[in-house]
NUKOL-669320 format. One record per residue (C-alpha): residue in one letter; x negated, y negated, z. Coordinates in nm, 2 decimals. Layout:
<atoms>
- a,X,Y,Z
...
</atoms>
This chain:
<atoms>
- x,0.89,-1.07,2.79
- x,0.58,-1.06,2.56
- x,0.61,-0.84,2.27
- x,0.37,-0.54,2.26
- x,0.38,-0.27,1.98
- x,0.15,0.01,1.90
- x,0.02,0.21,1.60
- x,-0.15,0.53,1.75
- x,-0.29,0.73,1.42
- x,-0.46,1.03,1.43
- x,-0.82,1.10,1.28
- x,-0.73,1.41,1.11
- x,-0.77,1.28,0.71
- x,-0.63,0.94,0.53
- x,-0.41,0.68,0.62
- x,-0.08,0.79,0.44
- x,0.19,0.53,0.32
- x,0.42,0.65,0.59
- x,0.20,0.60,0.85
- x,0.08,0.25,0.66
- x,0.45,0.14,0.68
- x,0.49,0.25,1.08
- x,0.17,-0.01,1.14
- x,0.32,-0.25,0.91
- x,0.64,-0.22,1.10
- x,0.49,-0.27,1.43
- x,0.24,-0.55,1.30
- x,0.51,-0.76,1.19
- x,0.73,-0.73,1.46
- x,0.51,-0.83,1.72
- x,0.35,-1.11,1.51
- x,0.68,-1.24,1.43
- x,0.78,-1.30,1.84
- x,0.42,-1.41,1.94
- x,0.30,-1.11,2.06
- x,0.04,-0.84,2.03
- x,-0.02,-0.53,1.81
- x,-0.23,-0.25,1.96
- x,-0.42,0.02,1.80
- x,-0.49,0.32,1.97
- x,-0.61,0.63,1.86
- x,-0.47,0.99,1.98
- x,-0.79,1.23,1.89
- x,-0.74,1.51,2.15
- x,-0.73,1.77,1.91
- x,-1.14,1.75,1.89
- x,-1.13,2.06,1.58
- x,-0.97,1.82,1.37
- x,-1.05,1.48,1.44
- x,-1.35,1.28,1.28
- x,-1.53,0.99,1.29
- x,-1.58,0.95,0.91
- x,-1.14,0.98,0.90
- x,-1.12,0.71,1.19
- x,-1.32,0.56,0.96
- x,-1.12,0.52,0.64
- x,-0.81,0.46,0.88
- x,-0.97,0.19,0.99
- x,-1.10,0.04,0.69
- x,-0.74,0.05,0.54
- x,-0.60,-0.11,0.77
- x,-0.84,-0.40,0.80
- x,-0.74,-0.39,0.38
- x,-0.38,-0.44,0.46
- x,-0.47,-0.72,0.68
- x,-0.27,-0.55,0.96
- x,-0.54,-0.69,1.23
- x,-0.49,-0.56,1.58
- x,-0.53,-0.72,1.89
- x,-0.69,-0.45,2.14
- x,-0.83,-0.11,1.98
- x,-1.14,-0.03,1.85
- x,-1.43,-0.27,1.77
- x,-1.21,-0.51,1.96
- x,-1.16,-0.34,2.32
- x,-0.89,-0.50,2.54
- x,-0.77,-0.50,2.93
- x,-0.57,-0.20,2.89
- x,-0.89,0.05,2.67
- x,-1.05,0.26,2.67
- x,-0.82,0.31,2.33
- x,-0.95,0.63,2.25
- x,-0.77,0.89,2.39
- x,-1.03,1.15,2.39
- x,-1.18,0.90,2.66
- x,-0.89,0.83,2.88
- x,-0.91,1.18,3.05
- x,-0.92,0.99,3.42
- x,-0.59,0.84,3.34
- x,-0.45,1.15,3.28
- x,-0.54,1.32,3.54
- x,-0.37,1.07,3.78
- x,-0.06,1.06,3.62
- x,-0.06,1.44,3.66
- x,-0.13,1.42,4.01
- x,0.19,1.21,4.04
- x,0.40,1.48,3.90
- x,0.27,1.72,4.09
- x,0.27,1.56,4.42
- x,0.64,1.50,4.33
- x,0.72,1.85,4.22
- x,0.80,1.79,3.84
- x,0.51,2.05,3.69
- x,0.46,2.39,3.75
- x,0.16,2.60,3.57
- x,0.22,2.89,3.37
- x,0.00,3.14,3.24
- x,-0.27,2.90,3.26
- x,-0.06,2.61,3.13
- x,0.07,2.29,3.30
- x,0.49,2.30,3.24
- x,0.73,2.00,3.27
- x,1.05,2.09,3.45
- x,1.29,1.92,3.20
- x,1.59,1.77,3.41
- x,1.92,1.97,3.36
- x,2.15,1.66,3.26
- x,2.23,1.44,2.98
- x,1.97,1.22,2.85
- x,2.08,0.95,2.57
- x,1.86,0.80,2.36
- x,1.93,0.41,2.27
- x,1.77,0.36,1.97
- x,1.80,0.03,1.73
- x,1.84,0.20,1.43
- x,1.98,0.55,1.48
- x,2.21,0.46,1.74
- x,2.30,0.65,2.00
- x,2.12,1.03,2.03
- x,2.28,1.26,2.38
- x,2.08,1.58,2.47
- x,2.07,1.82,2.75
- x,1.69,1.96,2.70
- x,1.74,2.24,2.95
- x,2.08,2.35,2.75
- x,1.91,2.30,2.44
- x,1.66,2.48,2.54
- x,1.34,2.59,2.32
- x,1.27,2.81,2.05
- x,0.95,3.02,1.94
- x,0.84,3.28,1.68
- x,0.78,3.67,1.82
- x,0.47,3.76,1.59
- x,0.59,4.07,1.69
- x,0.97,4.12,1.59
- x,0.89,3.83,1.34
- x,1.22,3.67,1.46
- x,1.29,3.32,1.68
- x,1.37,3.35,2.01
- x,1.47,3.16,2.31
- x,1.18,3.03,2.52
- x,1.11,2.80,2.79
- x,1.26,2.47,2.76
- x,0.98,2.29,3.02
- x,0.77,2.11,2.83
- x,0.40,2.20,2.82
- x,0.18,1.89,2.94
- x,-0.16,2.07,2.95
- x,-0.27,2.34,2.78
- x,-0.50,2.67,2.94
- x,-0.81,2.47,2.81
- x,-0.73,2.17,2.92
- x,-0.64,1.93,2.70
- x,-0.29,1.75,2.75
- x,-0.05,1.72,2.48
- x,0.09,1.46,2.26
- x,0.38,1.43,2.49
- x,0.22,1.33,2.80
- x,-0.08,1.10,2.67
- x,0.17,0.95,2.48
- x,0.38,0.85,2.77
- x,0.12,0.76,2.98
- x,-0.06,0.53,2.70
- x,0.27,0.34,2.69
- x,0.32,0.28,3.05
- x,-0.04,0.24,3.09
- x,-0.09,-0.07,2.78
- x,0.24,-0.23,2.87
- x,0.44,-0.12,2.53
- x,0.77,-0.29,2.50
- x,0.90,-0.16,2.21
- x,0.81,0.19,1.98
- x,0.85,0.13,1.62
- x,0.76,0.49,1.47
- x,0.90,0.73,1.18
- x,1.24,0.90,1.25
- x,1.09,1.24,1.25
- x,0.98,1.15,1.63
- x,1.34,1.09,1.72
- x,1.38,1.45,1.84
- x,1.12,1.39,2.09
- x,1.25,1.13,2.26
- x,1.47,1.28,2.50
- x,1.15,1.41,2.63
- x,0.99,1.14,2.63
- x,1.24,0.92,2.85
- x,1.21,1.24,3.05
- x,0.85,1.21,3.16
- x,0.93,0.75,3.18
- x,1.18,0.88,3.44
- x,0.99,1.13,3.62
- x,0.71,0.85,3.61
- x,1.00,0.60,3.75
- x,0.87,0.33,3.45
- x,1.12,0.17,3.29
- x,1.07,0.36,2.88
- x,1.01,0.08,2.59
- x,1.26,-0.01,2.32
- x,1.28,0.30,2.11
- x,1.35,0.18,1.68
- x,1.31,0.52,1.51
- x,1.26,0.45,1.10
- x,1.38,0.62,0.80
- x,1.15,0.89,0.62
- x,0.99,0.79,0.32
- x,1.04,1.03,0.04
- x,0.91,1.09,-0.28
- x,1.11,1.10,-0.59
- x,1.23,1.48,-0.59
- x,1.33,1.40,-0.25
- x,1.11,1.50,-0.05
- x,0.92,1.40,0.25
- x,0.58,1.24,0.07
- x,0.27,1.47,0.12
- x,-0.10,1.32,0.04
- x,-0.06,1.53,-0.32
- x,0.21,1.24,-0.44
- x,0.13,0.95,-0.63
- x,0.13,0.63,-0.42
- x,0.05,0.84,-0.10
- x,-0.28,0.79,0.02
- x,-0.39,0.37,0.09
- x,-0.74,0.36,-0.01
- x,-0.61,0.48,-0.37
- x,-0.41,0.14,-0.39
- x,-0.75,-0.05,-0.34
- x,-0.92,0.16,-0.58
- x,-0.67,0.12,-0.85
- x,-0.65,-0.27,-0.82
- x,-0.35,-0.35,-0.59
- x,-0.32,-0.64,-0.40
- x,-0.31,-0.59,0.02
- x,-0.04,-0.82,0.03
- x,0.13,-0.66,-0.24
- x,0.10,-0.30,-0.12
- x,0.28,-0.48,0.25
- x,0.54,-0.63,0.05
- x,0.67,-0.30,-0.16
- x,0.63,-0.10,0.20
- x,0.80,-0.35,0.37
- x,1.10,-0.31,0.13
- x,1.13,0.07,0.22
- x,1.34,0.06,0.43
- x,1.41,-0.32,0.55
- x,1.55,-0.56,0.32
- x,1.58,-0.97,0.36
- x,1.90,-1.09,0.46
- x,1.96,-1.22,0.11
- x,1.83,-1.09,-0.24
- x,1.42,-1.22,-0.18
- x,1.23,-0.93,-0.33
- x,0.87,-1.12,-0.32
- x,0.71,-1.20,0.00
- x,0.38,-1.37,0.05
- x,0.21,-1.22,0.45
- x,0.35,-1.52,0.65
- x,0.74,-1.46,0.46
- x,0.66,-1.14,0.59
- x,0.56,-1.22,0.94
- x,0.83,-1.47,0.97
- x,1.11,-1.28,0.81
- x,1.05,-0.92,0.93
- x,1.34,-0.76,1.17
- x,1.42,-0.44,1.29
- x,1.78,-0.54,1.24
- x,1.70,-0.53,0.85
- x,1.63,-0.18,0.88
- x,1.83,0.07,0.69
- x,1.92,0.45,0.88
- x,1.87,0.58,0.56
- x,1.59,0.74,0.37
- x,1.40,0.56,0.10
- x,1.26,0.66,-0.21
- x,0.92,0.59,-0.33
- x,0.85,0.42,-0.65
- x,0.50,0.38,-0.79
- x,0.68,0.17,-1.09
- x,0.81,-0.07,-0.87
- x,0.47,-0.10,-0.64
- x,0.34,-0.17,-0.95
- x,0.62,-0.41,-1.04
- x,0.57,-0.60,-0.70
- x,0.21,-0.61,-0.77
- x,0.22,-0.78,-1.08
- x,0.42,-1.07,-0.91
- x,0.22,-1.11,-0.64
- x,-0.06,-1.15,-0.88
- x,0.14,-1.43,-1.08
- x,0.11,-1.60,-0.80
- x,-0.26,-1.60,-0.70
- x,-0.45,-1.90,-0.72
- x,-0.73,-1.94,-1.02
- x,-0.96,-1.92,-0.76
- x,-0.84,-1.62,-0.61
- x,-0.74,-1.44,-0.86
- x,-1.14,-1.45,-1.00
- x,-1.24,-1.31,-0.66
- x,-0.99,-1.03,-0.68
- x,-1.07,-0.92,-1.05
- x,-1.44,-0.97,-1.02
- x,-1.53,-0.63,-0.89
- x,-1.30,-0.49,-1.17
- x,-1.44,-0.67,-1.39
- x,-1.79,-0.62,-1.30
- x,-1.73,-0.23,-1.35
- x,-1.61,-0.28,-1.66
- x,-1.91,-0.45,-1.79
- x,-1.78,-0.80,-1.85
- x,-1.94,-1.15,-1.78
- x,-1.71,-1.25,-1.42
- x,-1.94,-1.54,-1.43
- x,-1.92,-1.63,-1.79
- x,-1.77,-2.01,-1.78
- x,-1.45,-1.89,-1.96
- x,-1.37,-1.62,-1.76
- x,-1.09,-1.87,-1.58
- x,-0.92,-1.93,-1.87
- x,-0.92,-1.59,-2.00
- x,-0.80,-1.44,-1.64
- x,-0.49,-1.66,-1.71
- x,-0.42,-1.49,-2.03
- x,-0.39,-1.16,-1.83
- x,-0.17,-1.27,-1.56
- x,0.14,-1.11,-1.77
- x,-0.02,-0.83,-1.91
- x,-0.13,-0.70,-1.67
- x,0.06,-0.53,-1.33
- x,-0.31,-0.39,-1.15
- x,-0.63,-0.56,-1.12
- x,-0.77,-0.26,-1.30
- x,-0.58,-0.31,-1.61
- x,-0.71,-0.63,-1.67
- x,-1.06,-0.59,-1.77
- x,-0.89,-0.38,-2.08
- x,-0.67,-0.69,-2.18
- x,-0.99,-0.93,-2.17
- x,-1.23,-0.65,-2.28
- x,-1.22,-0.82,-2.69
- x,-1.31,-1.22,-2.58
- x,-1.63,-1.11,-2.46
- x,-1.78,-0.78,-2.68
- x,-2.01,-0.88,-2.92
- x,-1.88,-0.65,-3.18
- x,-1.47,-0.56,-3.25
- x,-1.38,-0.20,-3.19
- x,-1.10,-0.13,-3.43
- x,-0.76,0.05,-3.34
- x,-0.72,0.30,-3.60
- x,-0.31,0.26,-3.58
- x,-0.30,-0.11,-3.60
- x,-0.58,-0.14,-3.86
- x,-0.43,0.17,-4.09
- x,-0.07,-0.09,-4.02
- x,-0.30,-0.36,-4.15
- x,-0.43,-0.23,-4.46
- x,-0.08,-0.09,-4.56
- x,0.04,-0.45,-4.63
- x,-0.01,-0.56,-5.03
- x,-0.22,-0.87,-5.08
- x,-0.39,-0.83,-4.74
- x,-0.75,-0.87,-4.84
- x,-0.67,-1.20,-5.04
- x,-0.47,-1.27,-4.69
- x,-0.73,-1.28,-4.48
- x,-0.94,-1.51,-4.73
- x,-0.71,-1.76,-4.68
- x,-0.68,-1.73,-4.31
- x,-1.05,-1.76,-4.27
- x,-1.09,-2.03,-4.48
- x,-0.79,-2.24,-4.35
- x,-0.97,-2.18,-4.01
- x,-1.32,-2.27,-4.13
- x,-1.11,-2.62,-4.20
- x,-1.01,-2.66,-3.83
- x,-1.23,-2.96,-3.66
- x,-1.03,-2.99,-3.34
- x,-1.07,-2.65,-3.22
- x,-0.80,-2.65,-3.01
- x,-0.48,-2.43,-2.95
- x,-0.25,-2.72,-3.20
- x,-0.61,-2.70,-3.42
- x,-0.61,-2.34,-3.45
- x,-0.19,-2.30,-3.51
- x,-0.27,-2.60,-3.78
- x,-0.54,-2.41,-3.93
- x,-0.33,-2.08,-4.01
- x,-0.03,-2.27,-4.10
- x,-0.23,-2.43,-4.38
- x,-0.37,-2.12,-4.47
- x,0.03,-1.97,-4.52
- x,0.13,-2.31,-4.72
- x,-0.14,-2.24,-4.96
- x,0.00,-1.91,-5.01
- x,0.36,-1.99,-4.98
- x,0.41,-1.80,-4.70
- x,0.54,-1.81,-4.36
- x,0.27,-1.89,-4.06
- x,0.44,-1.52,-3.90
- x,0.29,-1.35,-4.19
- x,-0.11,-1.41,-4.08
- x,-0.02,-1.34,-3.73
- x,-0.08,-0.97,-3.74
- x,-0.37,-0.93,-3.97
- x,-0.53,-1.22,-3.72
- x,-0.48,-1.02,-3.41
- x,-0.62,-0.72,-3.56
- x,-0.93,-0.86,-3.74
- x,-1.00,-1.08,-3.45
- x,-0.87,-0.80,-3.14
- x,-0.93,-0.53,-3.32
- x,-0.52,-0.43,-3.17
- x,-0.16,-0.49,-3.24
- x,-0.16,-0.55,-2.84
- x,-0.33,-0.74,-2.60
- x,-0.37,-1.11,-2.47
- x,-0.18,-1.43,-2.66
- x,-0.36,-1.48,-2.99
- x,-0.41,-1.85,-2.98
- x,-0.55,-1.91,-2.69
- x,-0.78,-1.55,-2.72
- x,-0.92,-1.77,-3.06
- x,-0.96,-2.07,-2.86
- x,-1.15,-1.88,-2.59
- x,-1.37,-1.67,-2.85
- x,-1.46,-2.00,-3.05
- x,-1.52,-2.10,-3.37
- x,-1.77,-1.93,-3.52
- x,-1.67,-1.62,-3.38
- x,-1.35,-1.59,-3.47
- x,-1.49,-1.66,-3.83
- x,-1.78,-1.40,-3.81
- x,-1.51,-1.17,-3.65
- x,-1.28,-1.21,-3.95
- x,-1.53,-1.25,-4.22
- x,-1.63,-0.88,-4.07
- x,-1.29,-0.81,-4.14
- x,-1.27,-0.86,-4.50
- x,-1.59,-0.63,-4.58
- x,-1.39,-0.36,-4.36
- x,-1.08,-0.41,-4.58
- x,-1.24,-0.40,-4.89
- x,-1.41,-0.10,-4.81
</atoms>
């Protein structure tokens, strides 16, 4: 049996992370047994669906990297993969229940007669779920008494205008593109009975149901689009990496066999199992996205990593094509977790002028002798012919000698004449990068500010 899994979003607003993860979900499990991921798109509800939030679904997704196999701008033997334009379809599968008695209408309204028996749900993760629709019957709220009240448990398939429901197209669009297995949030679990309903009434044999925990936020809740971390195109816009935004999803709810944290997109594809899958809820943590993030850029290539930063960088004003911008995108590697962050960390190498923080300079000044400190530090750097990083630590530490101090004591007061900040990227190589004279101008600048 070839693998086929679906992602059917709606084009009502952004792609959430919960619906992110279902795709993910479904992505890898098809790619890891060979088979195929299709994207369809369920916009029957015409008031609220729209191009321009197809759109950004889209766009996401091909961020993610989760590339399907039949959908849109790709087409496929089994399309049209819009919904709104599979009407025909519909219709025929309709006539089938009615030529075999299953539907009814009602005020207007197309019914499905729920069978009056058992119907037990097999599903990967939850396990076993039993119901008897027609004893469980269906509830509605009287606008009237402003109370709940039984109503009819037969499923409406088509409303008085028209339009079919979730339910059915959902059914159909399964039997109809060959679906072996539905990978979707556990919220859906409760429709399933119905579901495998309508695959009997059909007489198709219903996919491979794997129901997933929620994801919620950390007060507990089910995640809404206000949380942090909830909406995708926010993660590009921040500076997250794709493959790092798959890997921390991936982890909510699944977990590797062992303790493997870090996955690069082909671990995923290869490692990915519905068996990993947890029945319980997970919690969202921006903290550890960010976490994941920052290890996944660790390991980018120089090459790559340049590419990533460069429209980051390029926002922030600084030289992506300067020859030294390598070298100083190593420096931020470990100071920084987002791709936005790091223009910040580099910002000093390449300003022409320093920009002084008040709190480290006022920390500066505080220290006794520190004017006559940074004399000496400038002039035992003026000294330094190899300009390298063993130059440069040379240099200082002949400047502390001649003062009889320890090389820890210029460290500080070098940072901030030369950074302007107590923080930021390692100090050697930041001097190495800025050169020469420009660590000398930066710190004969300095002295005139200390003296002051």
């Amino acid at each position: 049996m070839t693998v086929r899994t679906r992602f059917a979003p709606s084009p009502t607003g952004f792609l959430h992370i919960g619906g992110a993860r279902t795709a993910l979900y479904n992505y890898l499990f098809a790619k890891g047994r060979g088979g195929s991921f299709v994207l369809r798109v369920e916009d029957t509800d015409a008031e609220r669906s729209t191009s321009e939030s197809m759109d950004i679904i889209l766009d996401s997704l091909k961020w993610l990297g989760l590339d399907w196999d039949e959908g849109p701008g790709i087409g496929g033997e089994f399309g049209p993969y819009n919904q709104s334009e599979r009407g025909e379809i519909y219709d025929r599968y309709l006539s089938k229940l009615e030529e075999a008695g299953h539907v009814y209408e009602d005020e207007g309204a197309i019914r499905f007669r729920v069978p009056d028996k058992t119907i037990t749900v097999q599903d990967v993760i939850c396990g076993e779920v039993s119901v008897n629709l027609k004893e469980q019957g269906s509830r509605r709220y009287n606008t009237e008494t402003k109370q709940e009240e039984e109503a009819n448990p037969d499923i409406v398939i088509k409303r008085p205008n028209g339009g079919y429901i979730f339910h059915f197209v959902n059914v159909v669009d399964d039997i109809e593109m060959g679906i072996t297995h539905v990978i979707r949030g556990e919220d859906h679990l409760s429709n399933t009975p119905k579901h495998l309903a309508l695959f009997e009434a059909f007489g198709a044999t219903p996919p491979t149901f794997a129901h997933i925990p929620l994801n919620l936020n950390q007060s507990g809740t089910k995640m809404s689009k206000r949380d942090q971390g909830a909406l995708i195109h926010e993660y590009r816009e921040a500076g997250f990496l794709p493959d790092a935004v798959n890997n921390y999803m991936a982890l909510l709810g699944w977990s590797a066999k062992d303790d493997t944290e870090i996955f690069d997109a082909k671990e995923l594809r290869s490692r990915f199992d519905i068996s990993g899958v947890n029945n319980s809820n997970s919690k969202f943590d921006y903290d550890k996205c960010k976490w994941v993030n920052a290890e996944h850029l660790k390991k980018l290539s120089a090459a790559d990593l340049l590419e990533a930063a460069t429209p980051f960088l390029t926002a922030a004003g600084l030289p992506a094509d300067d020859a030294r911008m390598p070298a100083a995108l190593e420096l931020a590697r470990d100071r920084a977790q987002l791709l936005s962050e790091i223009p910040e960390v580099l910002a000093t190498i390449f300003a022409e002028e320093v920009s002084y923080d008040k709190a480290s300079l006022e920390k500066v000044k505080s220290r006794e002798g520190i004017a006559g400190a940074v004399t000496a530090l400038r002039n035992g750097l003026a000294s330094v012919e190899d300009w390298s990083i063993d130059g440069i630590k040379a240099g200082i530490q002949s400047a502390a000698d001649g003062m009889g101090a320890k090389m820890g004591m210029l460290m500080l007061p070098c940072r901030v004449g030369v950074m302007g900040s107590t923080s930021g990227a390692d100090l050697i190589p930041v001097l190495e990068l800025l050169g020469k004279e420009a660590v000398l101008k930066r710190l004969e600048g300095f002295e005139g500010l200390l003296d002051a």
